[in-house]
BAFI-3210 file (N, C-alpha, C; in Angstrom, 3 decimals, decimal comma, padded with zeros to 6 digits):
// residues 131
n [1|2|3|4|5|6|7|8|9|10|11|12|13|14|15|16|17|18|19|20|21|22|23|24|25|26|27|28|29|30|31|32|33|34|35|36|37|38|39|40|41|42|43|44|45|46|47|48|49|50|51|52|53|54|55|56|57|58|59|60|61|62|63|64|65|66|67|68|69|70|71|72|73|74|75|76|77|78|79|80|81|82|83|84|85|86|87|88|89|90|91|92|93|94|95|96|97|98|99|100|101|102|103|104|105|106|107|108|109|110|111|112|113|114|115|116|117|118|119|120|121|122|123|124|125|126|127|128|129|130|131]
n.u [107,840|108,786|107,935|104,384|103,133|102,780|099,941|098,893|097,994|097,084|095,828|094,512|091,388|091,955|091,641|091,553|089,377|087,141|086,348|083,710|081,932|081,442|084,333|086,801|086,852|087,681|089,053|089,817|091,244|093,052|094,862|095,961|097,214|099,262|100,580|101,718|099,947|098,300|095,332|092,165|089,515|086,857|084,879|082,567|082,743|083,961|086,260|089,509|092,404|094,742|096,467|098,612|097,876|095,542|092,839|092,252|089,407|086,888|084,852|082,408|081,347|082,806|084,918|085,809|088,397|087,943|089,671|090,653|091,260|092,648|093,683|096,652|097,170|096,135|097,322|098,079|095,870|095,041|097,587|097,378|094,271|094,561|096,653|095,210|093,182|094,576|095,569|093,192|091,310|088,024|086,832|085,267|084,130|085,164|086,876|088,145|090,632|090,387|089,327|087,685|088,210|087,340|089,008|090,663|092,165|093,760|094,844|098,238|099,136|096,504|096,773|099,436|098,649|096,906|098,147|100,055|098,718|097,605|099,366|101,778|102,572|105,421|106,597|108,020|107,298|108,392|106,507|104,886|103,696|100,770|099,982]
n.v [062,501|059,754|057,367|056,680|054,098|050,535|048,150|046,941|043,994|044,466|047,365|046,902|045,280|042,503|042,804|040,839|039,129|040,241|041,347|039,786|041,362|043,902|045,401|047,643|050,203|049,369|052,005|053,214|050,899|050,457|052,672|052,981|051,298|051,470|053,988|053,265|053,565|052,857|050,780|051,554|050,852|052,948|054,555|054,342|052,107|051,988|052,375|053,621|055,531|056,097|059,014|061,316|063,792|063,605|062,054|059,898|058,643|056,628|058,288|058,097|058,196|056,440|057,861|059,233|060,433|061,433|063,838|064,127|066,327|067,028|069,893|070,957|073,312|076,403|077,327|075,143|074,108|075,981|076,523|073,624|074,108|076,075|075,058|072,883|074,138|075,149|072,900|071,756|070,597|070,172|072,202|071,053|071,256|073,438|074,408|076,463|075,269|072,952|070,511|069,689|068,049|066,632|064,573|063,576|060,907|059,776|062,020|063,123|065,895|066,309|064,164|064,040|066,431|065,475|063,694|064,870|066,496|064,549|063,981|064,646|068,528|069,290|066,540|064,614|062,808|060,806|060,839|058,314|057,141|056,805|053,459]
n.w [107,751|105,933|103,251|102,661|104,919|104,359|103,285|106,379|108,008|110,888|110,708|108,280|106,527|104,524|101,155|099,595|101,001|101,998|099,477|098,552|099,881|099,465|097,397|096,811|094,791|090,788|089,734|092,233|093,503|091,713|091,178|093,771|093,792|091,955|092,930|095,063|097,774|100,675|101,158|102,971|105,659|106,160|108,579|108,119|106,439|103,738|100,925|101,555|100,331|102,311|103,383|105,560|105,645|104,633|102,581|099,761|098,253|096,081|093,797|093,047|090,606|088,692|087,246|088,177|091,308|094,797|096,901|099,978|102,289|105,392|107,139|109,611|109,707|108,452|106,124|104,610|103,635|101,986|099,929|098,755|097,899|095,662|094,192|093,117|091,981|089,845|088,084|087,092|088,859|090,475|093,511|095,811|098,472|100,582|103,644|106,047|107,199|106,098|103,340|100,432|096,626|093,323|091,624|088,175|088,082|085,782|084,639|084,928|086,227|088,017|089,775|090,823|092,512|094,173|095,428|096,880|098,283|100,535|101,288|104,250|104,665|102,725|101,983|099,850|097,186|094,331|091,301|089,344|086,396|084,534|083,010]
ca.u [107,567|109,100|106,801|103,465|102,808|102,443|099,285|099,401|097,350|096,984|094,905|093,654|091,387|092,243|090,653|090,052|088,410|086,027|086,142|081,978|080,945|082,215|085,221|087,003|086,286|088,687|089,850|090,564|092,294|094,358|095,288|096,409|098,597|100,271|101,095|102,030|099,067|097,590|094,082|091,918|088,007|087,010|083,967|081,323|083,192|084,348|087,843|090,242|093,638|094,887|097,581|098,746|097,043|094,062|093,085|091,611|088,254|086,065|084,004|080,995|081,165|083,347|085,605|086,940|088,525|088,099|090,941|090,056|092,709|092,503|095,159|096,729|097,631|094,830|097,878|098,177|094,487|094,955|097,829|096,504|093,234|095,113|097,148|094,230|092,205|095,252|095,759|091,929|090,420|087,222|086,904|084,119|084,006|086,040|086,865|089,049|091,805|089,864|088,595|087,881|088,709|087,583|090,084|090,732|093,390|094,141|095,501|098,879|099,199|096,042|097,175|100,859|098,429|096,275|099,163|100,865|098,064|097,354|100,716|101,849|103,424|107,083|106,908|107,921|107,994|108,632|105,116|104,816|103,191|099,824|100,117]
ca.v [061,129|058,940|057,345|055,952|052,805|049,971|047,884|045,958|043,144|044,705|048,445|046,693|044,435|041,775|043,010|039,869|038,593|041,204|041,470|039,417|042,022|045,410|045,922|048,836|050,706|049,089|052,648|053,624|050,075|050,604|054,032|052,725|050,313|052,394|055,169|052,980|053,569|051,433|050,969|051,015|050,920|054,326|054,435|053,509|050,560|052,661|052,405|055,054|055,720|056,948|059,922|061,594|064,837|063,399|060,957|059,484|057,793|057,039|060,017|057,358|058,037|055,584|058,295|060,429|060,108|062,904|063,832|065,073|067,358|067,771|070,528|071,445|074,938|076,606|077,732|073,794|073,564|077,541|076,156|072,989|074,187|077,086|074,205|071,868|074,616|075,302|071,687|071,487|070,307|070,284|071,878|070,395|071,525|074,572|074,870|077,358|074,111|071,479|070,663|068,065|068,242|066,018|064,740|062,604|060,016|059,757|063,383|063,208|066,997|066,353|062,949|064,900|067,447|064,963|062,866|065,984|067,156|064,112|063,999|066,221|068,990|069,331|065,303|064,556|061,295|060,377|060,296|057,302|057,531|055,898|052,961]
ca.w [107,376|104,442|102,703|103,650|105,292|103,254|104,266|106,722|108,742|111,770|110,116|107,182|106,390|103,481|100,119|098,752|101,771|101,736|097,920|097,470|100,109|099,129|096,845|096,421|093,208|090,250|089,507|093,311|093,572|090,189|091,470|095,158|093,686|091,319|094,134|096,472|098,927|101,627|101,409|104,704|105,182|107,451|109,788|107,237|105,892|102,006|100,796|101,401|100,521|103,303|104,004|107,133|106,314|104,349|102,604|098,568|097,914|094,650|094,172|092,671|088,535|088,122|085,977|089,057|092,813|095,755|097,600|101,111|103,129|106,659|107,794|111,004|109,602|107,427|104,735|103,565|102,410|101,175|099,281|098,284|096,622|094,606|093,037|092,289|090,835|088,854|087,639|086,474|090,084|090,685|094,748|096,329|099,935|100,829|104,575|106,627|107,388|105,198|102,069|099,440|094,787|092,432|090,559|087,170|087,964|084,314|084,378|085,868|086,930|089,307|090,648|091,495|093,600|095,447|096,122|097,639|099,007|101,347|102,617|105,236|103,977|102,787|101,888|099,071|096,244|092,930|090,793|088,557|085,439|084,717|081,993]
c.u [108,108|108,225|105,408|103,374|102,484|101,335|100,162|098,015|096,808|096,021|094,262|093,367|091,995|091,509|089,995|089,583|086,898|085,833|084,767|081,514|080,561|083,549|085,614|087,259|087,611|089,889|090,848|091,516|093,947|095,326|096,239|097,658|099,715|101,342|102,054|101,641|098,851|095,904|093,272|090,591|088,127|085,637|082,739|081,545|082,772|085,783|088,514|091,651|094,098|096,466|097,866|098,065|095,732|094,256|092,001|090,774|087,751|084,894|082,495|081,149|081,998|084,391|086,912|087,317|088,298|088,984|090,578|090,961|092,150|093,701|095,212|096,516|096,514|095,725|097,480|097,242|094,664|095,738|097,516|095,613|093,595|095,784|096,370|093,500|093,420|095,694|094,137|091,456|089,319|086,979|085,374|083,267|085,562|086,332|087,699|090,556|091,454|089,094|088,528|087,687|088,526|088,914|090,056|092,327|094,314|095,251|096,466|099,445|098,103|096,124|098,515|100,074|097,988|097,420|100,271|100,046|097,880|098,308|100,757|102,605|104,873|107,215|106,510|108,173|107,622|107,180|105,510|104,005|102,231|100,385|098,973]
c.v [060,881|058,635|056,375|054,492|052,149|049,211|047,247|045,475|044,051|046,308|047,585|045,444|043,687|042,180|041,901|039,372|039,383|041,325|041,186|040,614|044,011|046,183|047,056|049,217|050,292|050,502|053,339|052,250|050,027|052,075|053,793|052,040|051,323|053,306|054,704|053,317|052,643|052,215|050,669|051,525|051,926|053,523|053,572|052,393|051,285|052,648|053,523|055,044|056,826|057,895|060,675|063,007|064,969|062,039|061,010|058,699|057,667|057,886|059,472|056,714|057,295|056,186|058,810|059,796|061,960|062,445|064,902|065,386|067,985|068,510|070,855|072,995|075,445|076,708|076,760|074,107|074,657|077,044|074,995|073,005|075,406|076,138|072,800|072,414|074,592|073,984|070,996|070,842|070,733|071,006|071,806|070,830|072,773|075,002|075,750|076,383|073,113|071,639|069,484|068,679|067,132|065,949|063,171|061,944|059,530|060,916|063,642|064,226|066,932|064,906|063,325|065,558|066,111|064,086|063,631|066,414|065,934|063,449|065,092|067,168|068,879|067,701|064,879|062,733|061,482|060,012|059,381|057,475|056,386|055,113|052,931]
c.w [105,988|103,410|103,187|104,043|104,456|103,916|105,274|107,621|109,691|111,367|109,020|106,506|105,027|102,129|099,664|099,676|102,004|100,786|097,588|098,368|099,595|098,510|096,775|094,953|092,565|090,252|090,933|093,519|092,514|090,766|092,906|094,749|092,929|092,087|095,077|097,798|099,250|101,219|102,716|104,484|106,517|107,771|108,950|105,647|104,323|102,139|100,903|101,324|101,585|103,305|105,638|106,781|105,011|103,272|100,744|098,650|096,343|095,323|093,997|091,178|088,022|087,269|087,452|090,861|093,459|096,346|098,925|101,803|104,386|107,568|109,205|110,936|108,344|106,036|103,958|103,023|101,550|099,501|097,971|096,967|095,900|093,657|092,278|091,588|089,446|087,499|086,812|087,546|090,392|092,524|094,890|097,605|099,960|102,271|104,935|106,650|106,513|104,444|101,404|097,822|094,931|091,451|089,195|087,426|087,157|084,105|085,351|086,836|088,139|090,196|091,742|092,532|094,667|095,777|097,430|098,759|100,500|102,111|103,298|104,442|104,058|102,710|100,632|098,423|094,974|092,072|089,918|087,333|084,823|083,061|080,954]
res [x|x|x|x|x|x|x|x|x|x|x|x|x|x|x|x|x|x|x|x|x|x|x|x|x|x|x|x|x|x|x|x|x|x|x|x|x|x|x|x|x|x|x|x|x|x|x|x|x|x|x|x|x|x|x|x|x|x|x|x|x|x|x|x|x|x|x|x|x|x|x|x|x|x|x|x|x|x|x|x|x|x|x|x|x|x|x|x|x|x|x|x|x|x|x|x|x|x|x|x|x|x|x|x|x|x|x|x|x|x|x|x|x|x|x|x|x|x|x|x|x|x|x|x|x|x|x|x|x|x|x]
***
Protein backbone atom coordinates (compact mmCIF):
# COMPACT_ATOMS: atom_id res chain seq x y z
CA UNK A 1 0.00 0.00 0.00
CA UNK A 2 0.91 3.78 -0.81
CA UNK A 3 -0.25 5.88 1.44
CA UNK A 4 -3.30 5.80 3.60
CA UNK A 5 -6.67 6.69 2.65
CA UNK A 6 -7.59 10.06 2.97
CA UNK A 7 -11.06 10.43 4.75
CA UNK A 8 -13.70 9.98 3.15
CA UNK A 9 -17.72 10.23 3.36
CA UNK A 10 -18.56 6.93 2.94
CA UNK A 11 -16.07 5.36 6.46
CA UNK A 12 -16.17 8.55 8.21
CA UNK A 13 -18.31 10.42 9.87
CA UNK A 14 -18.05 14.43 9.51
CA UNK A 15 -16.05 15.86 12.57
CA UNK A 16 -17.67 18.93 12.75
CA UNK A 17 -21.03 17.44 12.65
CA UNK A 18 -20.37 15.44 15.48
CA UNK A 19 -17.96 18.03 16.95
CA UNK A 20 -21.05 19.32 20.20
CA UNK A 21 -21.28 15.53 20.80
CA UNK A 22 -17.84 14.06 21.03
CA UNK A 23 -14.78 15.67 19.43
CA UNK A 24 -11.73 14.17 18.85
CA UNK A 25 -8.98 15.15 21.26
CA UNK A 26 -7.26 18.64 19.86
CA UNK A 27 -3.89 16.87 20.13
CA UNK A 28 -5.06 13.53 18.29
CA UNK A 29 -6.79 15.94 15.68
CA UNK A 30 -3.54 18.24 15.34
CA UNK A 31 -1.52 15.07 14.99
CA UNK A 32 -3.97 13.41 12.20
CA UNK A 33 -3.73 16.35 10.18
CA UNK A 34 -0.19 16.82 10.22
CA UNK A 35 0.47 12.97 9.18
CA UNK A 36 -1.90 12.87 6.83
CA UNK A 37 -4.29 10.39 8.63
CA UNK A 38 -7.96 9.74 8.27
CA UNK A 39 -9.80 9.85 11.30
CA UNK A 40 -12.66 7.21 11.92
CA UNK A 41 -14.84 6.52 15.13
CA UNK A 42 -14.30 2.45 16.07
CA UNK A 43 -16.99 0.37 17.86
CA UNK A 44 -17.41 2.57 20.91
CA UNK A 45 -17.75 5.75 18.97
CA UNK A 46 -13.58 7.25 20.07
CA UNK A 47 -11.42 8.66 17.41
CA UNK A 48 -8.85 6.66 15.81
CA UNK A 49 -6.30 7.20 13.37
CA UNK A 50 -6.47 4.48 11.53
CA UNK A 51 -3.59 2.22 9.73
CA UNK A 52 -3.70 -1.06 7.96
CA UNK A 53 -1.85 -2.86 10.68
CA UNK A 54 -3.10 -0.77 13.66
CA UNK A 55 -4.21 2.06 14.51
CA UNK A 56 -3.61 5.83 16.97
CA UNK A 57 -5.95 7.11 19.69
CA UNK A 58 -5.63 9.76 22.67
CA UNK A 59 -4.32 7.86 25.50
CA UNK A 60 -6.68 10.44 27.98
CA UNK A 61 -3.79 12.99 29.64
CA UNK A 62 -4.18 15.19 27.20
CA UNK A 63 -0.07 15.13 26.82
CA UNK A 64 0.25 11.58 25.05
CA UNK A 65 -1.36 9.25 22.10
CA UNK A 66 -1.35 5.17 22.11
CA UNK A 67 -0.44 3.50 19.16
CA UNK A 68 -2.01 0.02 18.91
CA UNK A 69 -0.37 -2.73 16.43
CA UNK A 70 -2.20 -5.58 15.35
CA UNK A 71 0.27 -8.01 13.35
CA UNK A 72 -0.20 -10.79 10.98
CA UNK A 73 3.37 -12.07 11.72
CA UNK A 74 4.42 -11.93 15.49
CA UNK A 75 8.14 -10.43 14.19
CA UNK A 76 6.29 -6.87 13.28
CA UNK A 77 5.06 -6.26 16.90
CA UNK A 78 8.67 -8.03 18.09
CA UNK A 79 10.16 -5.42 15.93
CA UNK A 80 7.97 -2.67 16.59
CA UNK A 81 8.18 -2.63 20.44
CA UNK A 82 12.17 -2.95 20.40
CA UNK A 83 12.08 0.36 18.42
CA UNK A 84 9.55 2.19 20.61
CA UNK A 85 11.28 1.16 23.73
CA UNK A 86 14.30 2.44 22.02
CA UNK A 87 12.80 5.84 21.04
CA UNK A 88 11.52 6.42 24.79
CA UNK A 89 7.96 4.46 24.37
CA UNK A 90 6.10 3.71 26.93
CA UNK A 91 4.71 -0.35 26.07
CA UNK A 92 1.50 -0.78 27.48
CA UNK A 93 0.16 -4.17 26.48
CA UNK A 94 2.67 -6.68 25.20
CA UNK A 95 1.12 -9.51 23.10
CA UNK A 96 2.66 -12.46 21.08
CA UNK A 97 1.34 -10.51 17.46
CA UNK A 98 -0.11 -7.33 19.27
CA UNK A 99 0.53 -4.64 21.38
CA UNK A 100 -0.07 -1.04 22.31
CA UNK A 101 3.09 2.29 23.45
CA UNK A 102 2.40 5.39 24.73
CA UNK A 103 3.78 7.88 22.92
CA UNK A 104 4.57 11.86 23.07
CA UNK A 105 3.62 13.33 19.71
CA UNK A 106 5.88 16.22 20.41
CA UNK A 107 8.93 13.84 20.21
CA UNK A 108 9.55 13.23 16.62
CA UNK A 109 11.65 9.91 16.98
CA UNK A 110 8.38 8.30 18.64
CA UNK A 111 5.86 9.78 16.16
CA UNK A 112 8.42 8.21 13.15
CA UNK A 113 7.80 4.70 15.17
CA UNK A 114 4.06 4.84 15.64
CA UNK A 115 3.62 6.08 12.26
CA UNK A 116 5.66 3.03 11.05
CA UNK A 117 4.36 0.95 13.30
CA UNK A 118 0.64 1.26 12.15
CA UNK A 119 1.42 0.77 8.67
CA UNK A 120 1.96 -2.52 7.28
CA UNK A 121 5.29 -3.34 7.17
CA UNK A 122 7.92 -2.33 4.53
CA UNK A 123 5.63 1.05 3.90
CA UNK A 124 7.20 3.71 3.90
CA UNK A 125 6.65 7.98 4.03
CA UNK A 126 8.21 11.07 4.51
CA UNK A 127 7.72 12.31 8.40
CA UNK A 128 6.83 15.94 8.70
CA UNK A 129 7.99 17.87 11.41
CA UNK A 130 5.72 19.15 14.18
CA UNK A 131 5.43 23.16 14.17
Amino acid sequence: MGLLRPQSTETTQSISALGSKNPPSSLLSKFAALHNLRLKRDDCKDWNAIGRAGSICDYGDKVHLLATVIADKGRWWATVSKEARAAGCTITQNGDMEGSFRLDPSDLGQAAVALRAIRSPGERRALQKCA
